[in-house]
N, C-alpha and C positions, 0 to 999 in steps of 0.2 A: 504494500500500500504506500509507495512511495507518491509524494507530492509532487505534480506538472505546476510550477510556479505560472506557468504560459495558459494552463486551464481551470485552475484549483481557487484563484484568488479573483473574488468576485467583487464588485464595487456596491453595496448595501441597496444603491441606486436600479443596479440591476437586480433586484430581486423584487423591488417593489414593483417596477417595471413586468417582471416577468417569470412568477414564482415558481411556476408549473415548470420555467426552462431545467433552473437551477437543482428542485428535487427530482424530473431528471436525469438530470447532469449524475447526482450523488447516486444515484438506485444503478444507475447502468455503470457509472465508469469505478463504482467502489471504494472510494476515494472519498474523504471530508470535502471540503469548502470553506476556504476563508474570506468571511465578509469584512471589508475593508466601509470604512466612513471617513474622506479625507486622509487617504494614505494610509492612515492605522486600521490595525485590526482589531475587528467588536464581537465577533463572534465564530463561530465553527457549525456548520449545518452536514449532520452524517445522517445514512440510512438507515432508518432503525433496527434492521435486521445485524448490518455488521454493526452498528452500537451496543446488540444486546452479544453478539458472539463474543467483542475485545473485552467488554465486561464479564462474561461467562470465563474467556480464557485467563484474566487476571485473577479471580477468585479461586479459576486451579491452581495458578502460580504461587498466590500466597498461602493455599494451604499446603501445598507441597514444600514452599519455603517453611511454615512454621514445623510440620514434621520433621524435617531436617533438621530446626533448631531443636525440639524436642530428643532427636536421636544423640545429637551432638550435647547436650545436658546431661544424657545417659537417664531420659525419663520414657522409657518404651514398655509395652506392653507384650508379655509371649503371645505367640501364633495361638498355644492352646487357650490361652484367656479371653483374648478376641470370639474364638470360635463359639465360645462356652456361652460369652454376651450376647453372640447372634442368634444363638437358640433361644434365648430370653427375647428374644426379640418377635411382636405379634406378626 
C-alpha cells in the first residue's frame, strides 16, 4: 500500500466538488487519500474494508507482541493446562 504522491493527495476542494470520485479512487486503487486545505494536510479518507483489515492485523500484532513479552518474563502456561481450560470451556 504504498502512496502515489501524483494520485493519493487530494485538495479538500476536490472532494467537495466530487465525492463519489474520490471514495472511488480509495475502494479501487487500495490506497488512503490525503486531503490537503491550502497545502497542508486535514485528513486521511481509506476504504473501510482495508480500514477494518490494518486494524484487524494490528491487534494480531500486539497480541503476538504481548505473548512474546509474557514468554520473555518467563510467565507461560503448559500445553496441558491450556488444554485442561479449553475443556472448561462451553
Amino acid at each position: 500500500m504504498n502512496t502515489r504522491f501524483s494520485e493519493d493527495i487530494i485538495p479538500l476542494s476536490d472532494l467537495k466538488a466530487n465525492p463519489g470520485k474520490v471514495v472511488r479512487h480509495v475502494s479501487e486503487a487500495h490506497r488512503p487519500v490525503l486531503l490537503t486545505s491550502r497545502g497542508r494536510g486535514v485528513a486521511v479518507v481509506q476504504d473501510l474494508r482495508d480500514y477494518e483489515k490494518a486494524e484487524e492485523e494490528c491487534s494480531f500484532m500486539r497480541a503476538v507482541v504481548k505473548g512474546m513479552l509474557e514468554l520473555d518474563q518467563g510467565r507461560e502456561t503448559p500445553l496441558a493446562e491450556v488444554k485442561k481450560r479449553m475443556e472448561q470451556c462451553p
